[in-house]
C-alpha positions as CSV (number, residue, x, y, z in Angstrom):
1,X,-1.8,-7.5,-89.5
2,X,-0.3,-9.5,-86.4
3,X,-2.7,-7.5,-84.1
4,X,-5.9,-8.3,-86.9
5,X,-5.1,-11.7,-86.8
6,X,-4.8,-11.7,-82.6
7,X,-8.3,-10.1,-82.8
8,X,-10.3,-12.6,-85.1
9,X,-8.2,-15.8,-83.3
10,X,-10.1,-14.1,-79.7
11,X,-13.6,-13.4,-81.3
12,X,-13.6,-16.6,-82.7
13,X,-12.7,-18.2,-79.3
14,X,-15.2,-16.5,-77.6
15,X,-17.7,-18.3,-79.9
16,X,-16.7,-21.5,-78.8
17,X,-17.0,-21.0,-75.1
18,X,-19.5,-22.7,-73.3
19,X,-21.1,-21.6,-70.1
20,X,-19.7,-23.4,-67.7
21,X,-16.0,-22.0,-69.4
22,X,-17.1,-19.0,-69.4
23,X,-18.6,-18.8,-65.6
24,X,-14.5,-20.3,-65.1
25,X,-13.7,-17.4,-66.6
26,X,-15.5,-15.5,-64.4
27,X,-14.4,-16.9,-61.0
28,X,-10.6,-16.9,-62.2
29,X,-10.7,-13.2,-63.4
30,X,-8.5,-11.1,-61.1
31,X,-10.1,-9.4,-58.6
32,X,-7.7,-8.0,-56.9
33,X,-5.6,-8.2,-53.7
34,X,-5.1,-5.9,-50.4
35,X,-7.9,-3.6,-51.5
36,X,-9.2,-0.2,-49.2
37,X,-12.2,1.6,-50.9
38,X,-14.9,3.8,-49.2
39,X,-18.4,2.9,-49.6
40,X,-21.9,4.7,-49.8
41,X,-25.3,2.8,-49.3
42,X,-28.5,4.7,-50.5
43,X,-31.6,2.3,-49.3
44,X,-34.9,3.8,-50.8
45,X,-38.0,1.8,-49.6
46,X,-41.2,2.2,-51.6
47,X,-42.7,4.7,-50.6
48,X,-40.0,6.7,-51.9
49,X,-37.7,7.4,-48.7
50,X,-34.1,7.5,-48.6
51,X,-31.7,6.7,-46.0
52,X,-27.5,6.5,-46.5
53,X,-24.9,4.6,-44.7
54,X,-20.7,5.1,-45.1
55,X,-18.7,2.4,-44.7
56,X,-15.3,1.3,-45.4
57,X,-14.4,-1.9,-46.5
58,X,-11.1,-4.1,-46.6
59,X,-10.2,-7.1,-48.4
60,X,-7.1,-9.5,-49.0
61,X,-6.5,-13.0,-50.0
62,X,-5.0,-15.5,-47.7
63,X,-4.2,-18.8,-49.7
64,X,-7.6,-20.9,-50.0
65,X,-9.4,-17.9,-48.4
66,X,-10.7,-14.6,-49.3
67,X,-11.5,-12.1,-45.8
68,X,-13.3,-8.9,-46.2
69,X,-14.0,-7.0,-43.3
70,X,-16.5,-3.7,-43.4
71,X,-16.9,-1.2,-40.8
72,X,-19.6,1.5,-40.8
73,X,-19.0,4.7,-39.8
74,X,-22.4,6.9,-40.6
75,X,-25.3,7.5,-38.9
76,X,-24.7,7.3,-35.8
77,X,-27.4,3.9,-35.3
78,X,-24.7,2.2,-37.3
79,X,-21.9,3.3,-36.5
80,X,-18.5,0.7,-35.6
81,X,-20.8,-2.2,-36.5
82,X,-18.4,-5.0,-38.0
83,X,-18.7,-7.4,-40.8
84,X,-16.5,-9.9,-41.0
85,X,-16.6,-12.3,-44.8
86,X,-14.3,-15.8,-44.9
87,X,-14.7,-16.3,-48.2
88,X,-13.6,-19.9,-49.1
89,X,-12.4,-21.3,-52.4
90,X,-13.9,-24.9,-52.0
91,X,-16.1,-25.3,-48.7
92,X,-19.3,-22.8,-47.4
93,X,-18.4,-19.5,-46.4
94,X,-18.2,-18.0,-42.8
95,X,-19.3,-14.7,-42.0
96,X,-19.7,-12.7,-38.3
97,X,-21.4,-9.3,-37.6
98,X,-20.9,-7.0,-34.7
99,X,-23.1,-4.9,-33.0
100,X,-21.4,-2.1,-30.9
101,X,-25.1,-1.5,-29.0
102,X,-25.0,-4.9,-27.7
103,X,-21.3,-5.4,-27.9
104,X,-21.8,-8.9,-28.9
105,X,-20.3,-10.7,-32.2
106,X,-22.8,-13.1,-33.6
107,X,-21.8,-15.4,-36.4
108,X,-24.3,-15.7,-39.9
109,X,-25.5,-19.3,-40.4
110,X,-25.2,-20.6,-43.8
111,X,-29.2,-21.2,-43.4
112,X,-29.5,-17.5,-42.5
113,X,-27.1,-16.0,-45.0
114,X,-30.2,-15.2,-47.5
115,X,-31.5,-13.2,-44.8
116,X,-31.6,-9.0,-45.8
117,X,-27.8,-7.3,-44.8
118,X,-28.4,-4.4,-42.7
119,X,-31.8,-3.9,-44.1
120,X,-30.6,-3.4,-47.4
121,X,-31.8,-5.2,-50.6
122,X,-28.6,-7.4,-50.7
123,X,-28.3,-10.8,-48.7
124,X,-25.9,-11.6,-46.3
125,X,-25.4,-14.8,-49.4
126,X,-24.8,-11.6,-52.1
127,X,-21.3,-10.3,-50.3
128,X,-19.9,-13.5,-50.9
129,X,-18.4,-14.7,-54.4
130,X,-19.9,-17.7,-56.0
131,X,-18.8,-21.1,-56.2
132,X,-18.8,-21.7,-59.1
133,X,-19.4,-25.6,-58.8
134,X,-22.2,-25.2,-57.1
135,X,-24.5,-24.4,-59.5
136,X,-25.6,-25.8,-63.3
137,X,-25.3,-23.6,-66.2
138,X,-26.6,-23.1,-69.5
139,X,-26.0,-20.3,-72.2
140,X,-29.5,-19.2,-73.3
141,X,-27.8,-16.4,-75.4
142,X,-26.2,-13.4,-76.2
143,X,-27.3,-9.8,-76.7
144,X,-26.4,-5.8,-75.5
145,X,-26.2,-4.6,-71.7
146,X,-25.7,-1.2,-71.0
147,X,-23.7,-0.7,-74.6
148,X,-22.0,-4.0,-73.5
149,X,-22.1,-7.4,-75.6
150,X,-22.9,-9.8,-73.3
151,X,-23.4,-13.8,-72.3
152,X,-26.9,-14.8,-70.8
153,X,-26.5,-17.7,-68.6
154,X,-28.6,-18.9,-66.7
155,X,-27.5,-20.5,-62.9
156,X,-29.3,-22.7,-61.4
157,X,-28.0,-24.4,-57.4
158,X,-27.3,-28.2,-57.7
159,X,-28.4,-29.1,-54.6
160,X,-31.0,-27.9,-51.8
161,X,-28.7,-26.4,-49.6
162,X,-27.3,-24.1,-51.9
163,X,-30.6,-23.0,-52.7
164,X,-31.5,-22.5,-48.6
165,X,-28.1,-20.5,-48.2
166,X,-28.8,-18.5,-51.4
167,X,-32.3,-17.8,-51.5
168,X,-32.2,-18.1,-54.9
169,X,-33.8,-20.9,-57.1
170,X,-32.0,-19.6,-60.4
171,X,-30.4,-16.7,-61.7
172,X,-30.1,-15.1,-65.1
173,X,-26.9,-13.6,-65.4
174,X,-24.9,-11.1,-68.1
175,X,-21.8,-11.4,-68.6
176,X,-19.5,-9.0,-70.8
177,X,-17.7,-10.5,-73.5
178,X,-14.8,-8.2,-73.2
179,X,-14.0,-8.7,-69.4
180,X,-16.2,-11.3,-68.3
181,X,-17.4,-9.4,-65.7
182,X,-21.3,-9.9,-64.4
183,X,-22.6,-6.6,-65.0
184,X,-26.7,-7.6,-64.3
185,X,-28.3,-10.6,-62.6
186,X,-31.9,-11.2,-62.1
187,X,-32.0,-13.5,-59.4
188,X,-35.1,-15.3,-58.4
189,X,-36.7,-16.1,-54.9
190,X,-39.5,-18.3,-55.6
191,X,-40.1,-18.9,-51.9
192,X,-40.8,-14.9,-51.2
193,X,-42.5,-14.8,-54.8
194,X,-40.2,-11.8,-55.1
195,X,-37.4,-11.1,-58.0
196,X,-33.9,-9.6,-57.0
197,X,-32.3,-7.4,-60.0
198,X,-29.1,-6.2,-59.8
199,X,-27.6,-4.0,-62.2
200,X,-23.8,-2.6,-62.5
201,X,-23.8,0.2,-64.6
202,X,-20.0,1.2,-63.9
203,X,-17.5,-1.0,-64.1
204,X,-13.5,0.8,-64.4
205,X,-10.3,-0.2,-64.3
206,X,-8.1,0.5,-61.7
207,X,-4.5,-0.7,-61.2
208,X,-5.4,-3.7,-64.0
209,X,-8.5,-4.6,-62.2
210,X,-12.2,-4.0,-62.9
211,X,-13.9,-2.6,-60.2
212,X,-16.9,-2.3,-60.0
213,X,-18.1,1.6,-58.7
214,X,-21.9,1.4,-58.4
215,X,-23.9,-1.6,-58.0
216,X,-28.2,-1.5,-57.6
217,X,-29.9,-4.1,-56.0
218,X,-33.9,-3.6,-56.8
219,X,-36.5,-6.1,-55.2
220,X,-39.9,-6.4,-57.0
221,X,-42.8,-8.5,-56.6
222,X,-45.3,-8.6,-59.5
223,X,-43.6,-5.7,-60.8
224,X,-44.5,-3.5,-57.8
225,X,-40.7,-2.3,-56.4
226,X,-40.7,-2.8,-53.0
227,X,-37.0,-1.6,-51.9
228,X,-33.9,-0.6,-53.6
229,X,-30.4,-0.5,-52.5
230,X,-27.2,1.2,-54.3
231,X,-23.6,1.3,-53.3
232,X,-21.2,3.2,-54.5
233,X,-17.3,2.5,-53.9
234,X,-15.1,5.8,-53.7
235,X,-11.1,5.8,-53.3
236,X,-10.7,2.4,-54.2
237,X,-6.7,0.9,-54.2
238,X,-5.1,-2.1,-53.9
239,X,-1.9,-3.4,-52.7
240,X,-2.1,-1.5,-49.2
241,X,-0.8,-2.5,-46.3
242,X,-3.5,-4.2,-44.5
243,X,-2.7,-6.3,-41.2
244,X,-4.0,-9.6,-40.3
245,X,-6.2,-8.6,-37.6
246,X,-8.7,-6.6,-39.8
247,X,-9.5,-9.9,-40.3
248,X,-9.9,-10.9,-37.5
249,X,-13.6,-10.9,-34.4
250,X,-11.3,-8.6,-33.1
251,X,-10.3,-6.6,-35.6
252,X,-14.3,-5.6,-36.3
253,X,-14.9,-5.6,-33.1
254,X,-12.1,-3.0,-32.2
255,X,-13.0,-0.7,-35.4
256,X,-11.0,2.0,-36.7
């Protein structure tokens, strides 16, 4: 009866939340800490030809700042470039890449940061996490995802420069009811006249943490799919020991 009553008290809860508590809910979800996981790109362009990357990618929390660093390491074209994600609570994110060809770090603009990562169909702006008071929000309803219940809210930037680092002038977003975790977006570049669909369709949990497995970033414009991306994340763990110079220029510039 005790567990009944816990039940209805949490569905009835989640009636009452509004979008902007929910997006809270969201952003304050844990994500994790000291993470390792192996990653797989598949870019398809539209004429139906398919080219993969392997990467690995590393990622800790340091007070007021999340870093991520990726390093590829297939083909050969790609191989020991760097990526470098300061990911910051309250102010615009930093970001570096390194290219081994040129040996030369060059650091991502915020204005640039919309700009296509490693050709794929995610931005530079997509790696980072949102912040969350940067945008307006508005639940425009509720309805199934993937065998899901879901939120649809709908983002929109408060401001012009959000909208030049995101590329995005709104977003419609689903959000599970159970996790709150964003499991499609369909993000809009009126700019480009294109539309940016992402879609998770696994989502697990491992070591009390939902992780996502495989994420699909598809761009269309009137309908016509120009280029897909998918990633897939293999032998993901947290709490490893990770040092502070992954983190670091160095760090991607040195590799593994």
């Amino acid at each position: 009866m005790r567990y009944l009553m816990l039940l209805f008290c949490a569905v009835v809860s989640s009636f009452a939340l509004d979008a902007q508590e929910i997006m809270r809910q969201v952003d304050e979800r844990d994500k994790g800490n000291r993470m390792r996981a192996n990653m797989q790109m598949i870019l398809v362009d539209g004429a139906n030809r398919t080219r993969e990357r392997k990467m690995v990618q590393f990622k800790r929390d340091f007070a007021a700042i999340t870093k991520k660093a990726i390093i590829f390491l297939e083909p050969s074209d790609v191989k020991n470039t760097g990526f470098l994600i300061f990911d910051h609570k309250s102010e615009d994110d930093e970001q570096w890449l390194y290219l081994p060809n040129l040996q030369k770090t060059k650091r991502i603009a915020s204005s640039d940061q919309s700009g296509s990562f490693m050709g794929s169909d995610f931005s530079y702006n997509d790696l980072n996490d949102r912040n969350i008071d940067d945008y307006n929000y508005k639940l425009v309803g509720d309805r199934e995802v993937n065998g899901f219940a879901v939120w649809l809210i709908e983002a929109t930037p408060k401001n012009e420069r959000v909208r030049e680092n995101s590329g995005y002038t709104r977003s419609l977003l689903a959000v599970r009811k159970d996790n709150f975790f964003v499991i499609r977006a369909i993000n809009y570049e009126t700019k480009k006249n294109r539309v940016k669909f992402l879609d998770i369709p696994t989502v697990e949990r491992i070591d009390s943490i939902w992780q996502p497995l495989e994420m699909q970033m598809t761009t269309k414009q009137d309908n016509t799919v120009l280029h897909s991306t998918t990633i897939r994340f293999q032998n993901v763990r947290f709490g490893q020991e990770l040092d502070d110079e992954q983190f670091s220029i160095r760090g991607i510039e040195r590799g593994l």
